[in-house]
C-alpha positions in Angstrom: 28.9 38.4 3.5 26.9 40.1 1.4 27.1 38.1 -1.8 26.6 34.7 0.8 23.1 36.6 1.2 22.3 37.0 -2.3 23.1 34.0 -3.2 20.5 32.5 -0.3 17.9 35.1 -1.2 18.7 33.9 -5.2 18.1 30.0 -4.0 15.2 30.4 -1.7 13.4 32.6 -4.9 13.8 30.1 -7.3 13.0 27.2 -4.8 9.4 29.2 -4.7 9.5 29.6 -8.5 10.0 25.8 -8.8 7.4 24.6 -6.1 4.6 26.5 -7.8 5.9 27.0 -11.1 5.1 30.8 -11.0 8.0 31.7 -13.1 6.5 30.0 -15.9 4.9 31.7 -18.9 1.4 30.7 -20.4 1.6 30.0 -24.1 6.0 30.3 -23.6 6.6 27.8 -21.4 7.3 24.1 -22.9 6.4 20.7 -21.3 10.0 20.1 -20.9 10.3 24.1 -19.3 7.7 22.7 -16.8 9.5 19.4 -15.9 12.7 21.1 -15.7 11.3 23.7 -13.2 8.9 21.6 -11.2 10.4 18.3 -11.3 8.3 14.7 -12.6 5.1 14.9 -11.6 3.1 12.5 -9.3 0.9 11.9 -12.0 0.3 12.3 -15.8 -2.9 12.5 -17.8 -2.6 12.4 -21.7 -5.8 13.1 -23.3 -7.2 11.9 -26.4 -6.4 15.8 -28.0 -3.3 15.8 -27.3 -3.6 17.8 -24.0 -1.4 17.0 -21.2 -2.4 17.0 -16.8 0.4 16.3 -14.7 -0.3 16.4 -11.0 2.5 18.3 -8.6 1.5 17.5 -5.1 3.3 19.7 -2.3 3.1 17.6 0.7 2.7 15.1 2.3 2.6 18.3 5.6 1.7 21.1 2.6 -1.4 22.4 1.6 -0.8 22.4 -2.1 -1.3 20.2 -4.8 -0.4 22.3 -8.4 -2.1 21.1 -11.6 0.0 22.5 -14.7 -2.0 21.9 -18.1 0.0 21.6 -21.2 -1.7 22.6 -24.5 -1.6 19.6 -27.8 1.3 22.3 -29.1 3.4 21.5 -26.4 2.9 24.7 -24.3 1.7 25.2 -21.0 -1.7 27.0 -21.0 -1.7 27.5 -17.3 -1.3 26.6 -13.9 -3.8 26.2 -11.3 -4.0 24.9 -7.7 -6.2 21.9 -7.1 -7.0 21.6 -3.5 -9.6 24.5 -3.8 -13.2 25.1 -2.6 -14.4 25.3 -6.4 -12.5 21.7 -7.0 -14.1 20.0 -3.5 -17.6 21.4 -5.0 -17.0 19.1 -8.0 -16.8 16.0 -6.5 -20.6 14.8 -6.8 -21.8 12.2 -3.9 -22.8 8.8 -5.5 -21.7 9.7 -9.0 -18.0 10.7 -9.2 -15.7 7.9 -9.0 -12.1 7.5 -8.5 -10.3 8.7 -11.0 -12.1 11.9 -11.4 -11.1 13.0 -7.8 -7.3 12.0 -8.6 -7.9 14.6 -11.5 -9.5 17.5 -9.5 -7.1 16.9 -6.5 -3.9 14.3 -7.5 -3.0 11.9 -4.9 -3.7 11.9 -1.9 -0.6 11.5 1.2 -0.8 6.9 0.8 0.0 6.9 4.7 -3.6 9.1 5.8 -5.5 6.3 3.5 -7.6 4.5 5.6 -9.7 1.3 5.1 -12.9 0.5 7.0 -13.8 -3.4 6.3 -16.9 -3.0 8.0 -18.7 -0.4 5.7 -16.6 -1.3 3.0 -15.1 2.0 2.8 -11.8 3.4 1.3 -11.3 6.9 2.7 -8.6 9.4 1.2 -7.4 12.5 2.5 -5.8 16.0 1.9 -3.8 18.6 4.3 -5.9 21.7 2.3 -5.7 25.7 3.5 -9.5 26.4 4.7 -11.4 29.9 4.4 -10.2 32.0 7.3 -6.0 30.5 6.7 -5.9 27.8 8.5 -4.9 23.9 8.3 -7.6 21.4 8.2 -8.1 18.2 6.3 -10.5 17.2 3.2 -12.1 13.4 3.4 -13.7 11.4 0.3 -15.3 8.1 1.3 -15.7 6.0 -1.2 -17.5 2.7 -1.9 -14.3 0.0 -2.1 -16.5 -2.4 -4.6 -17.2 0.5 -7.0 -14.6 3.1 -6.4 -17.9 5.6 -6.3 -17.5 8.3 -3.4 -20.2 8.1 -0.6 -19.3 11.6 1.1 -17.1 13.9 1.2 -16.1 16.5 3.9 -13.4 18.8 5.6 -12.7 19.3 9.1 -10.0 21.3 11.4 -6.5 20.2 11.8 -5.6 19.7 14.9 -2.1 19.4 15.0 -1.1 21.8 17.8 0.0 20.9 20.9 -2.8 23.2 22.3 -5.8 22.0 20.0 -5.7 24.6 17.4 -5.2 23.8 14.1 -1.8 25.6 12.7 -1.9 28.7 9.9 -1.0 27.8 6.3 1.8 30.4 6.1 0.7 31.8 3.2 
């Protein structure tokens, strides 16, 4: 009984490890280290110096999207977490487009993309942790001609039977 339990407690660890990537090493860590650990990504960005984005999202009910940043050498320079505060500052109303939100955030769950023909809208969204722990959802509303977002903004969650938007768990 004992080893059954250390075997589960061994599993669930490295099922953590994997999901964030936590176990990896900065400057140790390989592209191939990463893909083994946190599986193909949802998206890949190769930049013109060699540098390498891949997109992990956690969902489509998590609150986590992981970006993992691999150096022109081949090593990973670090891992960060993309649906942040800091990240949903970045997006700039009537100037970012697009693909500059896929690269601060990754995709967004396809089934909570919504299309308004009226106001010619395209409207993504994000499950994302808030401030104070607790689920709620982040919007961009973009312009479907130009791909250019309108507005963005978060709201509550609420998923609970009784109104109240569920804790992240974390």
């Amino acid at each position: 009984m004992k080893r059954l339990f250390v075997l589960v407690a061994t599993l669930l660890l490295s099922a953590c490890a994997a999901y964030s990537g936590s176990g990896l090493k900065p400057g140790v860590a390989t592209l191939s280290d990463v893909l083994a650990t946190m599986g193909e990504p949802a998206m890949r960005w190769n930049d013109p110096d060699g540098r390498i984005q891949l997109a992990y999202p956690r969902g489509p009910m998590a609150t986590q999207t992981f970006m993992a940043y691999i150096a022109p050498n081949g090593r990973l320079e670090r891992i960060e977490k993309a649906l942040v505060p800091e990240n949903f500052a970045r997006i700039v109303h009537g100037k970012s487009n697009q693909a500059d939100v896929l690269r601060l955030l990754g995709p967004s769950y396809p089934g909570w993309t919504a299309y308004f023909k009226a106001r010619d809208e395209l409207v993504w969204e994000w499950r994302i942790c808030d401030g104070i722990g607790q689920q709620a959802k982040f919007d961009v509303l973009f312009d479907a001609t130009t791909g250019i977002v309108r507005s963005s903004y978060q709201r509550p969650d609420l998923v609970g039977r009784d109104g109240i938007a569920p804790s992240c768990g974390h």
